[in-house]
LOTORMAR-737279 format. One record per residue (C-alpha): residue in one letter; x negated, y negated, z. Coordinates in pm, 1 decimal, decimal comma, m for minus. Example, Ala and Ser with C-alpha at 12.3 -4.5 7.8 and 13.67 -1.06 7.14 Angstrom:
> A|m1230,0|450,0|780,0
> S|m1367,0|106,0|714,0
// end
This chain:
> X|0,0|0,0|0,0
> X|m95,2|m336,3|m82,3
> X|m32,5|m549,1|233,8
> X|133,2|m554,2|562,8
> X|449,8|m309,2|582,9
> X|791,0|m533,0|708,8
> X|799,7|m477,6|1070,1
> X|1177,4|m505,5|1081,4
> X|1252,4|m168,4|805,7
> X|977,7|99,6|863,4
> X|913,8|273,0|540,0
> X|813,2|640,4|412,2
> X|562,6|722,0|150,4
> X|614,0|1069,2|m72,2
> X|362,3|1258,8|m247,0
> X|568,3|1506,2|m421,4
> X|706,8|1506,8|m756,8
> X|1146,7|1465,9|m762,2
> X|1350,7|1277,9|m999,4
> X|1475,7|895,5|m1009,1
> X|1732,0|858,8|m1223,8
> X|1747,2|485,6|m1406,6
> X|2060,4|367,5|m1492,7
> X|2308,2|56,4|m1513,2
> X|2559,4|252,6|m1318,5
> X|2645,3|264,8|m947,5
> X|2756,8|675,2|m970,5
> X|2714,9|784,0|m1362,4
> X|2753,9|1123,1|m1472,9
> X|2474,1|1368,3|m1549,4
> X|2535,5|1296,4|m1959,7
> X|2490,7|932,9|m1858,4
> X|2164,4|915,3|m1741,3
> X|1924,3|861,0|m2008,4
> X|1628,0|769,7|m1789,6
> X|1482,1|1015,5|m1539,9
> X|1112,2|937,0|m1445,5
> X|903,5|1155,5|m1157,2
> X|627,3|913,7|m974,0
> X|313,6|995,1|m799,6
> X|368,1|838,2|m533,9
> X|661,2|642,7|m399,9
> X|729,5|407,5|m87,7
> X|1087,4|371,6|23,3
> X|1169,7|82,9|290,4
> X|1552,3|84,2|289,8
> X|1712,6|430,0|297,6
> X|2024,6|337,8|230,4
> X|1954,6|183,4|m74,0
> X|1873,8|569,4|m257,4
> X|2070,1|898,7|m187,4
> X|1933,4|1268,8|m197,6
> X|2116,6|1504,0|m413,2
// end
């Protein structure tokens, strides 16, 4: 990370490959999603902004 983490929303980091799906919708279908990328690494400071499926 590239600076102090927020002290008011402690966040995770993950090493481990699992899909983000990219899309303009809020809760789009599976044929929707046209954009599914797997990072290296990702850093997650809000959990309720993402859900686990």
């Amino acid at each position: 990370m590239t600076g102090p983490k927020p002290q008011e929303k402690p966040c995770t980091t993950n090493i481990a490959l699992f899909d983000i799906r990219l899309t303009e919708k809020t809760d789009p279908r599976d044929d929707e999603v046209l954009t599914v990328v797997q990072p290296d690494l990702s850093v997650f400071c809000n959990k309720a902004d993402h859900k686990k499926e």
